[in-house]
PLY file of the C-alpha trace (Angstrom):
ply
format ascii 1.0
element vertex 371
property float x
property float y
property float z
element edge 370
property int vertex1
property int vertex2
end_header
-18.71 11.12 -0.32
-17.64 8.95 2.21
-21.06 7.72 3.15
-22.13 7.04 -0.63
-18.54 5.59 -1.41
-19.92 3.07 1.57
-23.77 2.96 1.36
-23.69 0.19 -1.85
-26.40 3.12 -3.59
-27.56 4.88 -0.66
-30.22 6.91 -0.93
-30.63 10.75 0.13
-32.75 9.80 2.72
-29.87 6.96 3.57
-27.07 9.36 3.43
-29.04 11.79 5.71
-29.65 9.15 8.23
-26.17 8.61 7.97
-24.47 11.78 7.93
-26.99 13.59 10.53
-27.43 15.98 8.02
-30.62 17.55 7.08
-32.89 16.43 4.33
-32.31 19.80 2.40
-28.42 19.76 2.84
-28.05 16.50 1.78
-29.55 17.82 -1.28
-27.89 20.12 -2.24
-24.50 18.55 -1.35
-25.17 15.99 -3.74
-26.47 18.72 -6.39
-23.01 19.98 -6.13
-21.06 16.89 -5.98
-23.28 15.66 -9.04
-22.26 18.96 -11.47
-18.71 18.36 -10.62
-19.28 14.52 -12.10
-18.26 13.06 -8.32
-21.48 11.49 -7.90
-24.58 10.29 -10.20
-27.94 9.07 -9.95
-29.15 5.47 -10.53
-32.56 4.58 -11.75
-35.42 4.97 -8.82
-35.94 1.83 -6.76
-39.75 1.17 -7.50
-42.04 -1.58 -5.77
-41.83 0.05 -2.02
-44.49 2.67 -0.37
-43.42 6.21 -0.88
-41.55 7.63 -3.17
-39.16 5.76 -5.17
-35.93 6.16 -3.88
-32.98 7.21 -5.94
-29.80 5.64 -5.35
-26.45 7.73 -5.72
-23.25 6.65 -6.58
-19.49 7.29 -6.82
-18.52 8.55 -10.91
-16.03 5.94 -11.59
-15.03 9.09 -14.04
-15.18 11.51 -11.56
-11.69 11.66 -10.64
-8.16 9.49 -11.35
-4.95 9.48 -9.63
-1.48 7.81 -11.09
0.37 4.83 -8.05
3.60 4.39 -8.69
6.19 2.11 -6.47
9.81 3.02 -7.27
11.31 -0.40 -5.27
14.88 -1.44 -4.54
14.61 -4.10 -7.80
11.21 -2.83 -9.66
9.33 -0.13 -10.56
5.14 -0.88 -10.75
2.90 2.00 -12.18
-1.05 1.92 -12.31
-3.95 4.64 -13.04
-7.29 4.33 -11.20
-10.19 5.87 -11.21
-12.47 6.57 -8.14
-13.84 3.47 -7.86
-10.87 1.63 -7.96
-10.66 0.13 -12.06
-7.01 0.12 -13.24
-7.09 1.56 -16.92
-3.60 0.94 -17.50
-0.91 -0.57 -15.18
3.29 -1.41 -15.68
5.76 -3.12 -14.03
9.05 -3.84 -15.13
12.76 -4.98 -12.72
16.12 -4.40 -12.57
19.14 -5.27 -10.87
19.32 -1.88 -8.28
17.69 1.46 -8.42
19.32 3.81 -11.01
17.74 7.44 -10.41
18.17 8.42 -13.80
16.19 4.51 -16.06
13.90 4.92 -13.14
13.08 8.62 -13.64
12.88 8.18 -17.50
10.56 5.55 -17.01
7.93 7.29 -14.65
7.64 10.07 -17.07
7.45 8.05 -20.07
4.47 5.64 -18.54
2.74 8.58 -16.76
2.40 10.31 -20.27
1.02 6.99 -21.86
-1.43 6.15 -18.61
-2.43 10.02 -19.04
-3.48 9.42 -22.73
-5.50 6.00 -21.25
-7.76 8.69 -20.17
-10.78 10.11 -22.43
-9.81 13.86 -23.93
-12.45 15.44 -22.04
-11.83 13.75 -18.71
-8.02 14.43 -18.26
-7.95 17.37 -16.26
-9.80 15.37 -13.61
-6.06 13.39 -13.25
-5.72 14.50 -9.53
-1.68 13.50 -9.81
1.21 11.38 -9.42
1.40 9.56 -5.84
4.92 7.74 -5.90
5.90 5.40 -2.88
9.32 4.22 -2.23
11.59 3.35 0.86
12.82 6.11 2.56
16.44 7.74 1.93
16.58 4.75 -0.77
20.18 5.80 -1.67
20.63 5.02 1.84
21.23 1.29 1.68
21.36 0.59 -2.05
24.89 -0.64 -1.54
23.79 -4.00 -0.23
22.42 -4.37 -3.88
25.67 -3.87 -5.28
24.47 -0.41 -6.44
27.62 1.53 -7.83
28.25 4.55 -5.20
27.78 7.16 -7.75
24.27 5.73 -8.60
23.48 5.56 -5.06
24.79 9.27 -4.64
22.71 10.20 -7.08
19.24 9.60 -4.77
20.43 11.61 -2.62
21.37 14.50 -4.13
17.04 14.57 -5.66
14.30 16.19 -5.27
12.07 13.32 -6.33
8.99 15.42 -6.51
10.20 18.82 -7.71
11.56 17.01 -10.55
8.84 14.61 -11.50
6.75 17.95 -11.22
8.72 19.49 -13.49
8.59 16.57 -16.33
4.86 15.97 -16.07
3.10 18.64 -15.15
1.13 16.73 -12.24
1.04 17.35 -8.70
3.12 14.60 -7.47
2.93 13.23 -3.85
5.66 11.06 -1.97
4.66 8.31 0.46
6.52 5.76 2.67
6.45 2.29 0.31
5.19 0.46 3.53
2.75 3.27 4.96
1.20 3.11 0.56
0.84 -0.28 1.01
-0.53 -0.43 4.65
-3.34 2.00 3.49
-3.99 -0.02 0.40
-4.44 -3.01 2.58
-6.44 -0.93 4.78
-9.07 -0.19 1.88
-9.08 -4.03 0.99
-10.47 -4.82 4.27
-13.56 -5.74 4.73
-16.60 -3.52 6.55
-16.25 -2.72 9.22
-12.74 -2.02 8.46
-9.96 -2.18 11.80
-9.54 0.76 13.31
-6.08 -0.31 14.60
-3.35 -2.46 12.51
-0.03 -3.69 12.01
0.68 -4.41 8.24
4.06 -5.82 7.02
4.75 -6.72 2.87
7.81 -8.75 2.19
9.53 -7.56 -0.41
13.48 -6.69 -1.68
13.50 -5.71 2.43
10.61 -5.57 4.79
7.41 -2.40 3.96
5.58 -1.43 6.98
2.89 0.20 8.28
1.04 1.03 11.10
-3.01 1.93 11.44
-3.65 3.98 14.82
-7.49 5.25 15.60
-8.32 4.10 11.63
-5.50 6.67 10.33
-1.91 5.70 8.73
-0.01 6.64 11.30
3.25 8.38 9.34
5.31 9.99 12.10
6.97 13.41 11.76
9.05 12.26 8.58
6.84 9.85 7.01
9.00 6.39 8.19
7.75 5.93 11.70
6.44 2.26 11.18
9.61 1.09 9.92
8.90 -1.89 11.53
11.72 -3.85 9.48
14.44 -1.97 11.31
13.16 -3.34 14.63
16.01 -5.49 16.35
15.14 -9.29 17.19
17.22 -12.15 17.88
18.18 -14.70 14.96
17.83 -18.76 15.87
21.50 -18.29 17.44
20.61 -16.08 19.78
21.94 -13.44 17.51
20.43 -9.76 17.20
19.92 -8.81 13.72
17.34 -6.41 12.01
14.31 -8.04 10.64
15.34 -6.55 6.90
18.06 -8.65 7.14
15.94 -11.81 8.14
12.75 -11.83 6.70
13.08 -10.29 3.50
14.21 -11.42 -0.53
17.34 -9.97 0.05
17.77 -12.55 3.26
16.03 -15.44 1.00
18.79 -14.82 -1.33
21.79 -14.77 1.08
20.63 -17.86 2.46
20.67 -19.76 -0.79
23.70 -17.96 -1.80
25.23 -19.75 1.40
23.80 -23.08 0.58
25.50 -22.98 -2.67
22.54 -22.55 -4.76
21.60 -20.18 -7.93
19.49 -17.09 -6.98
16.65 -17.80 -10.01
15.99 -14.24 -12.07
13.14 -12.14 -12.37
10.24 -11.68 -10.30
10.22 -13.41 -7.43
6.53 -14.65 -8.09
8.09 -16.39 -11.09
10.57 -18.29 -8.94
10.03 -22.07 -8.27
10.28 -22.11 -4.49
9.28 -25.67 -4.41
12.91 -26.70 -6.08
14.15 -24.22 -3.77
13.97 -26.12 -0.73
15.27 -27.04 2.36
16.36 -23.09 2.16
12.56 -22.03 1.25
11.04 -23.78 4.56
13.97 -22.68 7.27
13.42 -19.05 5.51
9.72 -19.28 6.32
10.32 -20.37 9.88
12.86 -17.72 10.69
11.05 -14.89 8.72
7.65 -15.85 10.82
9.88 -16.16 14.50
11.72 -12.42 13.44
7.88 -11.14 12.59
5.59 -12.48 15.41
8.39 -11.10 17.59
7.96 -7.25 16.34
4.23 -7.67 16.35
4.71 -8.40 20.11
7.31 -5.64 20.96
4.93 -3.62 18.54
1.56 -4.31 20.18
3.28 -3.53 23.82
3.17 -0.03 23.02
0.40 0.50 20.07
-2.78 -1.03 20.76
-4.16 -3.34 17.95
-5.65 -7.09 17.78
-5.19 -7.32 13.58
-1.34 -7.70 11.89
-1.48 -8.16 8.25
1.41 -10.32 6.39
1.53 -9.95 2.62
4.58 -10.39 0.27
5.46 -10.54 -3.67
5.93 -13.96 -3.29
3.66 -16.77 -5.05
0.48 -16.50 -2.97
1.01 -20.30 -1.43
4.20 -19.13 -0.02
2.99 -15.83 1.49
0.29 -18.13 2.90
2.45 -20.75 4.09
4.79 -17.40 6.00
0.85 -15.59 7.24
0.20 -19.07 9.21
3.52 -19.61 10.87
3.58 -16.32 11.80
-0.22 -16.46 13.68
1.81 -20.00 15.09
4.98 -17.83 16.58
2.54 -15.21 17.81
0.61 -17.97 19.45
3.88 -19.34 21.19
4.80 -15.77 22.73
4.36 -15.18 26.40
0.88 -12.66 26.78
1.48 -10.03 29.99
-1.37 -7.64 30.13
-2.79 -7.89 26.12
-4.22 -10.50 24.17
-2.44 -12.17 20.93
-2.94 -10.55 17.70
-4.88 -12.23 15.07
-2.98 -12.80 11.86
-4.03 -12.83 7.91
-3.30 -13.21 4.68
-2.89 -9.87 3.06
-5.40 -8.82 -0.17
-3.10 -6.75 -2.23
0.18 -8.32 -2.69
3.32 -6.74 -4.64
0.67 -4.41 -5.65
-0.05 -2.76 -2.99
2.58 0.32 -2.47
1.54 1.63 -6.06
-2.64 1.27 -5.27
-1.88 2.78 -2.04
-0.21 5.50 -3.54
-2.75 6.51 -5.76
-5.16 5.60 -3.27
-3.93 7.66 -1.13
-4.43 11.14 -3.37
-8.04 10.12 -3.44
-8.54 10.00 -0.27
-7.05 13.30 1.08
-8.17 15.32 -1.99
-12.32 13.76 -1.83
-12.82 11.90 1.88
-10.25 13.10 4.37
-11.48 15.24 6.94
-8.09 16.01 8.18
-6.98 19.97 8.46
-4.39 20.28 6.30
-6.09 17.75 3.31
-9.47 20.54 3.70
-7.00 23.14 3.11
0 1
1 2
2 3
3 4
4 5
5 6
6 7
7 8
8 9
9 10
10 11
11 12
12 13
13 14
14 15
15 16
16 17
17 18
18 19
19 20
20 21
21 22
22 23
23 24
24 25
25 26
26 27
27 28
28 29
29 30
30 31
31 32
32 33
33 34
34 35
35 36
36 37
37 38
38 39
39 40
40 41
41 42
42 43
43 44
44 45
45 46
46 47
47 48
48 49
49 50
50 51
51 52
52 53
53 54
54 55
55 56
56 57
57 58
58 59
59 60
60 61
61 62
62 63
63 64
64 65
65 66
66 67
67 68
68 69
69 70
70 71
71 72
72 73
73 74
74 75
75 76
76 77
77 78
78 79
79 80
80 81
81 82
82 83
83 84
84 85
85 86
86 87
87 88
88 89
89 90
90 91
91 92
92 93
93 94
94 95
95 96
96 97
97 98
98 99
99 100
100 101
101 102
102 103
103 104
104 105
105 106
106 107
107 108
108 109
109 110
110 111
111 112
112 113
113 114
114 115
115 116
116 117
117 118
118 119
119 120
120 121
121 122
122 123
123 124
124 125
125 126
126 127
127 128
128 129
129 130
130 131
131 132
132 133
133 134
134 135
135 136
136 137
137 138
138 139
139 140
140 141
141 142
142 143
143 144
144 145
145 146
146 147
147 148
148 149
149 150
150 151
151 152
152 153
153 154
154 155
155 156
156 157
157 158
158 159
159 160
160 161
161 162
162 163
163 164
164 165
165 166
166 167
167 168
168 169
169 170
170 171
171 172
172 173
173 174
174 175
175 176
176 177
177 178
178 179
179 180
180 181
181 182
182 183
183 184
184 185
185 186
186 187
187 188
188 189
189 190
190 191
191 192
192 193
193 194
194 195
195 196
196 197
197 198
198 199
199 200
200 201
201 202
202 203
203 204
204 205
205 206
206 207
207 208
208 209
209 210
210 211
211 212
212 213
213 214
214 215
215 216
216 217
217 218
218 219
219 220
220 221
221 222
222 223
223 224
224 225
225 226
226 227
227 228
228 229
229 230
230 231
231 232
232 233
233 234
234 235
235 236
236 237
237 238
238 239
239 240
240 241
241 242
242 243
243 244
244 245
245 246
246 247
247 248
248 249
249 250
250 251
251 252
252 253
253 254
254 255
255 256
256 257
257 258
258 259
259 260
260 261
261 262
262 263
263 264
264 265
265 266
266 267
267 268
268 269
269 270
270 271
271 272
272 273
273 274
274 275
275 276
276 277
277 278
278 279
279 280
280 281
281 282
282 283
283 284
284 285
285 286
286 287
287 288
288 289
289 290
290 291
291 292
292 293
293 294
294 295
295 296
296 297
297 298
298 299
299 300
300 301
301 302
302 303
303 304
304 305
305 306
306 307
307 308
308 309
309 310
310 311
311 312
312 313
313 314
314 315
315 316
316 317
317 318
318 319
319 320
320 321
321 322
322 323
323 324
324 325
325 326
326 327
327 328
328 329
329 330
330 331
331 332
332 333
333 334
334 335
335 336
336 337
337 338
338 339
339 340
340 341
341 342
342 343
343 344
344 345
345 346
346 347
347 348
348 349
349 350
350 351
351 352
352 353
353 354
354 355
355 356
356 357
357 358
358 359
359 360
360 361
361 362
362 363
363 364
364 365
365 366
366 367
367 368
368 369
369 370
């Protein structure tokens, strides 16, 4: 699968060249893979010596998987097929998370993006990946979340429940480590084997890619990279949630006397926003090229990845002063990473988290996914 899913058509002969496999095997993998609709067979490549060859190809039909991102201010929903078409996708905000709008909602849109899916093709719906920030009743407070609302996370079983209410298999991932691996599968070939990925949002989603896996950590929330402790322009430490995120944006023009705008903040006019939107960017980039330093010193990687749910010029203007902090940090015994633009955007968490079910359930060759 893997080596179809990256040949652009391969043929057998192609895919046994690139698997090792024999000739015969390959065969008879693909006969298999072909009955269970995961792969088909495009028209035969005429005009060369030899036999025509017969290029296969991923079933966009072959399999689809439900992303959802339950955020701090928004809930985004998508289904996708194998080859990565959204048939139906959602998004709607509110003020703080309230377990019991948010829950309603996920089963009400997963039963409508099930019936987005031919008759005869839903039992191939693999299942529900949701990503969200760890413990999210944790910190809801700084939202303004009521405390019996907040409670209320805590006291779930996120899964069980959405189980329970739509029949799916339903998988919970790290909101940052989603997105990472969504970013991940944007990259071009060949894709980085090692990565540091960080999407500013409400607060700050990481992720970390070690030896070209997601590297999750015994609880799923070991790249919480936005928890890391850096010093402010005063010499101050503070957490790089609380510097580089929305929430901070909004703090700071809270302080300058200014109207947080409503809505999504990709709606926002940061333009009108200023001087707060350019000392934001500055301090957001310092607070960032400083963790992908402290990072790199004990994970090796030369890529970090800066994406946001901001208007794409401002996530671009944030990506380039954070390559120009990383370039004005002292180097001991490692290069400076390279910085870019993230592909994905506030998309990513929920196309990671359907990505993700793909991926273990068809081209993971990991233990426990074979099981």
């Amino acid at each position: 699968m893997t080596a179809v899913a990256l040949g652009n058509g391969p043929s057998a002969a192609e895919v046994a060249r690139t698997t090792g496999l024999g000739a015969q095997t390959v065969a008879r993998i693909a006969n298999e893979l072909e009955s269970q609709h995961l792969l088909y067979r495009g028209e035969p490549r005429r005009g060369q010596r030899g036999q025509p060859a017969v290029p296969i190809y991923i079933n966009p039909e072959g399999a689809y998987s439900i992303g959802c991102e339950i955020g701090w201010r928004s809930l985004h929903m998508l289904i996708r097929n194998m080859t990565g078409q959204v048939l139906l996708e959602h998004h709607v905000d509110y003020p703080y998370p309230d377990s019991k709008f948010v829950i309603a909602e996920v089963v009400n849109r997963t039963r409508a993006m099930i019936e987005a899916v031919p008759d005869g093709q839903r039992d191939r719906i693999i299942g529900l990946g949701v990503a969200s920030p760890s413990n999210i009743g944790r910190n809801a407070d700084l939202l303004g979340t009521p405390l019996e609302v907040a409670q209320a996370w805590r006291d779930l079983d996120l899964a069980a429940h959405l189980h329970r209410e739509t029949g799916l298999e339903v998988s919970i991932l790290n909101d940052g480590n989603a997105a990472c691996w969504a970013e991940l599968a944007a990259q071009p070939a060949p894709r980085p084997a090692n990565m540091a990925y960080f999407l500013i949002s409400t607060f700050v989603g990481a992720g970390l890619i070690a030896q070209g896996a997601l590297w999750e950590g015994p609880s799923g929330n070991s790249a919480n990279l936005g928890s890391m402790l850096v010093t402010d322009r005063n010499g101050q430490q503070a957490f790089v949630h609380l510097i580089a995120s929305i929430f901070a944006f909004e703090q700071r023009l809270r302080d300058a006397g200014l109207a947080v705008p409503a809505g999504n903040p990709a709606e926002w006019d940061w333009d009108a926003l200023e001087p707060v939107t350019t000392d934001w960017i500055n301090d957001s980039a310092r607070a960032i090229a400083k963790t992908i330093t402290n990072t790199k010193a004990v994970m090796e990687f030369n890529l970090a990845v800066v994406d946001g749910i901001m208007p794409r010029a401002i996530t671009e203007r944030l990506a380039a002063q954070v390559q120009y902090q990383c370039d004005q940090q002292p180097v001991l015994t490692s290069d400076r990473a390279v910085v870019r633009l993230g592909h994905r955007g506030a998309v990513a968490p929920a196309m990671g988290a359907a990505l993700r079910l793909i991926f273990r359930r068809f081209y993971s060759r990991d233990p426990a996914d074979l099981v």
